[in-house]
Steps between C-alpha positions, in 0.01 A plus 500: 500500500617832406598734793627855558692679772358839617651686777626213703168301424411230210187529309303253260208600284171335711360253309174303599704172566644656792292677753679546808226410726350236307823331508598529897138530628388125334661297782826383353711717730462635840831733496320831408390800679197752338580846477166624260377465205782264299736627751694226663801355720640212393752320706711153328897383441622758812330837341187680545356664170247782452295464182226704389273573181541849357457665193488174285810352650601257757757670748731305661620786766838505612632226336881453321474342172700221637253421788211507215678249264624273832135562638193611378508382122470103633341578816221649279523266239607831270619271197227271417225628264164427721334647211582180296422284783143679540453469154525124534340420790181728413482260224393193769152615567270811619576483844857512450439781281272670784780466732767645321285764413403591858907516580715542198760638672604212739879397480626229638752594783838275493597526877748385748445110511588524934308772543190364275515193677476631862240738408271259300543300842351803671219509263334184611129593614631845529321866385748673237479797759618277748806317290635832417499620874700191605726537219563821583558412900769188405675778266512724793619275747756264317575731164732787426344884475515619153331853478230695624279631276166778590572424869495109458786265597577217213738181571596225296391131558699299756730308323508112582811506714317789741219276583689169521482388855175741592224267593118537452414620813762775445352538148163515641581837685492661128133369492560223272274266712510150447670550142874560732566165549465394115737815447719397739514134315562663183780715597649174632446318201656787292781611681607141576487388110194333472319760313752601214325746236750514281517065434148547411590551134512126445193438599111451414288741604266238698868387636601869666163530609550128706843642633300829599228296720745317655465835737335457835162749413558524079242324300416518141360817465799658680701282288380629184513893627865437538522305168333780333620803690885447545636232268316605198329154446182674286308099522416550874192548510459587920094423571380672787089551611486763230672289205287196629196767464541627146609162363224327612261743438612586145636176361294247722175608486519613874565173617760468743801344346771317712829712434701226303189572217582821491905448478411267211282704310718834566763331412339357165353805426760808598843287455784688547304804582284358785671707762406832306187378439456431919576809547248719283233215595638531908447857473178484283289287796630694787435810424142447302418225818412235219359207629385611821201559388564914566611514174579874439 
């Protein structure tokens, strides 16, 4: 994607496959702070960025060209045409086409694989309100300070090494509940070796997801978030309430479908691009309440 530098910031054009808020607000990421209106903190990899809409441009404030390339550009996915991808998947069917409609301008964020991990641990049965606040408190407690920006103080994630040895009842004090033990297991399992990221390469998708529950606390869904999230593994296909919702309510007659159906027919019908699809389809349900039955 084509950049340029203005007065210490970089700028993009806007362009309706990336809306700021659309892409952090969509429950892929819990790392963000609201200032207004497409006004946000973003905080990944050790910095804390401020990005904003204005004037038909993206603004990436504050921000060296090297920290943008090393940065932003995979952490929002800047290289890959999503307009290409749309264009495919709103081929499928019409509610595929509904849902990419309703948010064109969701990205897929490629995040830190620890820090995706530990916070799609904290997401279990958890209110996005409430993930974000106990992201926020670990960061606090066991991370470094990076910046302070309109009288708020931002911190990068713990690293593995600084919560190695903290159990979950010391976890628990940064109101992680009864998710601290399962993130005290998988800080074990990664800082001792048993959880190695970077040997996933070699393997199947439905193979790093089997290494992933191996985690005290991590099932499938969790699995897949991670898949999908931080190792760029676009097949996931993470099936929560509101994927179970839309899937059977669109492409099951509005029967309820055991998950595996689901997997199988995503995976038959999406390919390569089920995660992308998940996403628009995630997004889609939640926010319009579909299958409830307070459809919006």
């Amino acid at each position: 994607m084509d950049y340029r530098l203005k007065n210490g910031d970089i700028c993009i054009k806007m362009d309706e496959s990336f809306i700021i808020s659309q892409t952090l607000e969509c429950g892929q990421c819990f790392n963000f702070n609201k200032l207004g209106e497409e006004n946000y903190i973003v905080t990944a990899f050790g910095a804390a960025l401020h990005l904003y809409s204005k004037d038909g441009e993206i603004v990436f404030e504050d921000t060296t060209e090297d920290e943008f390339k090393r940065i932003w550009m995979d952490y929002f996915d800047l290289n890959r045409n999503y307009g290409d991808i749309k264009k495919l998947l709103s081929k499928k069917d019409e509610t595929m086409r509904a849902a990419l409609e309703y948010a064109p301008g969701i990205r897929i964020i490629n995040q830190d694989f620890f820090q995706c991990l530990i916070s799609f641990i904290i997401s279990q049965n958890n209110r996005i309100p409430m993930i974000k606040k106990v992201v926020y408190n670990l960061s606090k407690k066991y991370g470094e300070y990076i910046k302070t920006v309109e009288g708020e103080d931002y911190f990068s994630f713990p690293t593995p090494e600084k919560l190695y040895g903290i159990s979950g009842d010391e976890l628990m004090e940064c109101k992680t509940g009864f998710r601290g033990k399962y993130i005290a297991d998988a800080v074990t399992k990664y800082v001792e070796g048993n959880i190695n990221h970077k040997s996933f390469g070699e393997l199947t998708t439905k193979d790093v997801q089997a290494v992933l529950m191996s985690i005290h606390g991590v099932g499938p869904k969790v699995a897949d978030c991670v898949m999908l999230f931080s190792l760029k593994r676009s097949d996931a296909f993470p099936t929560d309430v509101w994927v179970k919702r839309i899937m059977s309510y669109f492409y099951f007659n509005k029967k309820d479908t055991p998950i595996k159906d689901i997997h199988r027919m995503a995976e038959e019908k999406f390919g390569e691009y089920a995660g992308f699809a998940q996403q628009y389809l995630f997004n889609y349900a939640r926010q319009l309440k579909i299958g409830t039955g307070k459809e919006a």
